[in-house]
N, C-alpha and C positions, 0 to 999 in steps of 0.2 A: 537486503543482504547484511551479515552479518562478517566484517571482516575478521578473515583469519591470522592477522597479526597480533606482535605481544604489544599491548599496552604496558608502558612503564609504570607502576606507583602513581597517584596522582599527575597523570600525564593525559589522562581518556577525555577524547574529546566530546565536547559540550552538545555536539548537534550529535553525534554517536550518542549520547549519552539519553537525549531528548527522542531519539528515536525506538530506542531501545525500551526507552522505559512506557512512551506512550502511544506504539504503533500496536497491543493487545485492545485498547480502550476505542482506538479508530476502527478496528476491521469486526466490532461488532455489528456493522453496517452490512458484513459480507457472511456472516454465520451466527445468522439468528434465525431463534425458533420463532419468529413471526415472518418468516420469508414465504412459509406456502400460505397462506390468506392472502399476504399481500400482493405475491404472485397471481392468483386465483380471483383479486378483484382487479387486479389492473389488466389480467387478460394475458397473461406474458408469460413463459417458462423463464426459466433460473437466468440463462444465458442472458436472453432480452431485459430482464428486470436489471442485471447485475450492470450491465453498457448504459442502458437507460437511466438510471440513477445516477451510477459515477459522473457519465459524462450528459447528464441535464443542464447544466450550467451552459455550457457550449453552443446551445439552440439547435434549432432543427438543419446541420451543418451540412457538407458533405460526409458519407463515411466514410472514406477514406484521413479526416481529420481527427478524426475519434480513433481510427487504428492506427494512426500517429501517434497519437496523444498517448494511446494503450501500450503502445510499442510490442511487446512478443504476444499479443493473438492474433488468431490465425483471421487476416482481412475478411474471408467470406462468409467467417462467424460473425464480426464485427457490424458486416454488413448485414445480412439479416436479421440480427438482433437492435441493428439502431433502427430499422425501417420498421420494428414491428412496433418497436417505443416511441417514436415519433408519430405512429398512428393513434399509438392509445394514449401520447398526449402526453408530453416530455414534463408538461406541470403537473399533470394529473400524481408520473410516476416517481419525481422528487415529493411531492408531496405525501403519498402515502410509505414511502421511507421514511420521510422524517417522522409519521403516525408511529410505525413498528420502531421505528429509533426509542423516539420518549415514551413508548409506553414500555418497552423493553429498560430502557433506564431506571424510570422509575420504579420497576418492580427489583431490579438488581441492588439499585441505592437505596431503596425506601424510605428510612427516617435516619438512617445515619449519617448524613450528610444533607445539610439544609439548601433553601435558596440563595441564603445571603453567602455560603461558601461557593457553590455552585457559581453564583455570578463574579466574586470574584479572580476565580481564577479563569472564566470564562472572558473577563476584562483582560487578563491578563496575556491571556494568550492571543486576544484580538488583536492589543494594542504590537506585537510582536508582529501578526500578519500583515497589520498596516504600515509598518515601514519595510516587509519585502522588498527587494526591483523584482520586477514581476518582468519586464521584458525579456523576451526569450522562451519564458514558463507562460506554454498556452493553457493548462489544463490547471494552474493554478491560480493565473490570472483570472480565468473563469470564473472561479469558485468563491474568490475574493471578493465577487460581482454581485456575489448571489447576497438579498437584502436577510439580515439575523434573527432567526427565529425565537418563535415567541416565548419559550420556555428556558431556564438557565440550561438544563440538560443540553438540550439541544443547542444551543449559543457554544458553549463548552465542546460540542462535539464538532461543530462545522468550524469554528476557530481552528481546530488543531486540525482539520479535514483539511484550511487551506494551507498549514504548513508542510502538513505531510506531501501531499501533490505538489509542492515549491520543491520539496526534497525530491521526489520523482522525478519533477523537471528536470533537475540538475545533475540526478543521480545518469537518464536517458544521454544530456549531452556527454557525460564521461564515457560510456558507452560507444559511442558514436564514436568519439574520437579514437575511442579502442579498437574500431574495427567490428565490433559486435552487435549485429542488424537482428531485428524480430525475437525469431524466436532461437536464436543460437545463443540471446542471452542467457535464453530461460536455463536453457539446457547446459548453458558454461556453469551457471550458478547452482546448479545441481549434481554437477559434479563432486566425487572424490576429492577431499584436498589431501597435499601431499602427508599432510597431519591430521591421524584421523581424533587426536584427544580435544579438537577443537571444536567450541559448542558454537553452532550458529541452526539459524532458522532456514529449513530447505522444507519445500512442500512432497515432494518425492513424486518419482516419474508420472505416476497411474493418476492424481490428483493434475500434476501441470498438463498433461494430456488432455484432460476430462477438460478444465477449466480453459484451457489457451485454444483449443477444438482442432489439436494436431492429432495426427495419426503415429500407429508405432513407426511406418514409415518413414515418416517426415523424421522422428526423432534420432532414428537410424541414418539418416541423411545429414543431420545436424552434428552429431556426434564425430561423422566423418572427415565434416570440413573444420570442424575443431581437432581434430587430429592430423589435416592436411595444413592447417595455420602453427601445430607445435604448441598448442594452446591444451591440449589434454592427449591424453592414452588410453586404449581397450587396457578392461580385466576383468577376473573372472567375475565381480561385482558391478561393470556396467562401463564407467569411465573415471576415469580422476587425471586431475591436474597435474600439468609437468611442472618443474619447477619454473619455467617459464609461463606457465600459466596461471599458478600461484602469483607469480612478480606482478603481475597486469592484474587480478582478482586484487590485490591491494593497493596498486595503482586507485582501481575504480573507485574502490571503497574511500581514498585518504580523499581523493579528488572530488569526493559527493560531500564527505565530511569538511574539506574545508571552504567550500564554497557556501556553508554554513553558519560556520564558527562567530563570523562577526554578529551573524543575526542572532543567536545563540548566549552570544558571552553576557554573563550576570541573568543567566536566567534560574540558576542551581536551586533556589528556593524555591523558584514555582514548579519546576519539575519536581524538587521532593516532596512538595505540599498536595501534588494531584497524584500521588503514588496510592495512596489508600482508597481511591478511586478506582483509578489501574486494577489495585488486587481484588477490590470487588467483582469487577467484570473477569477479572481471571477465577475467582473460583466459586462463581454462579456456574463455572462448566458446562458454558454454551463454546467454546471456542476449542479449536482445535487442538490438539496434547492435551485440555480440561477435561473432568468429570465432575459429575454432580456430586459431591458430599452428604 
């Protein structure tokens, strides 16, 4: 989420900052053009590939811990889709991501960026994962587990995989404390803010629908008990945040960012120096708002 408050001048914070700039370059793992192959050898639709990956690391767990760790999809998706990745072999399906990852890299980066840049910033990001506290962050602690693959690309992209799941961890307990279970997240964070000039990342209903494997039902149900918490209002556009609902969206937001911060602070270089990375994977125009050029 993208919060909707003013930053001041030289005020924006550093894990805000770290998020922002390199959560385009992580979620090529979720919208790439090598998903049907890799789908199609490991036996799995989208759903099953996308739990089986993410949550590989985890082991062959209960699902009900993977729809914890997930927090707003719908548990009975979760559940069939970790039961069918655990039959086709939870290393099988980490490891043919990682295939479509680096080979999708490589054709994005090709020669403009080397090994020896690659591994450095891919030290760099590591060396930041490994002084995490991971207690509390199951799904990042996980990931942290998982041993560094064998290409810079790929070092580089699961480094920052464990920071970004450290920030989910943390981002979940803010949530919690807020009173915000499952999928009422999804649907607070898709809401109207009371200010609509404000740019932030929302998937929009038809896409959280598709992917979280709620019904219009359910969203209609969700909406409600956000309206009975004072937390949003109908209109003629869907729902948007009351002002008290605004107060708590930046509540969440400050309270994920500064749970952050320290692990964050003096990182301003390596987050500028992996930017022209970043912009590669943004305008190969596999990822969603991209087109091809």
């Amino acid at each position: 989420m993208t919060s909707p408050r003013s930053e001041s001048p030289g005020t924006e914070s550093v894990a805000r900052l770290a998020y922002e700039t390199l959560e385009p370059f992580h979620i090529l793992a979720y919208f790439n053009p090598g998903l049907g192959p890799a789908q199609k050898d490991t036996g799995l639709d989208g759903h099953a590939f996308y739990v089986g990956a993410r949550a590989a690391p985890l082991g062959p767990c209960a699902p009900e811990v993977v729809t914890s760790t997930f927090y707003n999809f719908n548990p009975e998706l979760v559940a069939r889709s970790w039961a069918a990745a655990v039959d086709a072999g939870l290393e099988k399906v980490h490891e043919r991501r990682n295939a479509m990852l680096d080979d999708s890299l490589r054709e994005i980066l090709g020669d403009a960026f080397d090994d020896a840049l690659l591994d450095g910033l891919a030290s760099g990001y590591t060396e930041l994962a490994a002084r995490l506290p991971l207690t509390g962050r199951t799904l990042a602690a996980a990931w942290a587990a998982v041993p560094p693959p064998d290409t810079p690309r790929l070092r580089l992209w699961q480094a920052i995989a464990v920071l970004r799941e450290w920030r989910g961890d943390n981002h979940i307990a803010a949530l919690v404390l807020n009173g915000l279970n499952g999928f009422d997240a999804a649907v607070f964070h898709e809401a109207q803010l009371p200010d609509p000039t404000v740019s932030r990342r929302v998937m929009g209903k038809r896409v959280v629908l598709l992917t979280r494997g709620y019904s219009e039902q359910d969203w209609e149900d969700s909406v409600d008990r956000l309206v009975a918490a004072g937390l949003a209002e109908r209109d003629e556009q869907g729902h948007r945040l009351t002002a008290h609902g605004a107060a708590v969206y930046d509540d969440i937001e400050a309270t994920t960012d500064a749970a952050g911060e320290s692990v964050w602070a003096g990182s301003e270089d390596l987050i500028e120096r992996t930017r022209p990375i970043v912009k590669a994977v943004i305008d190969a125009g596999v990822l969603p708002g991209t087109r091809n050029k």
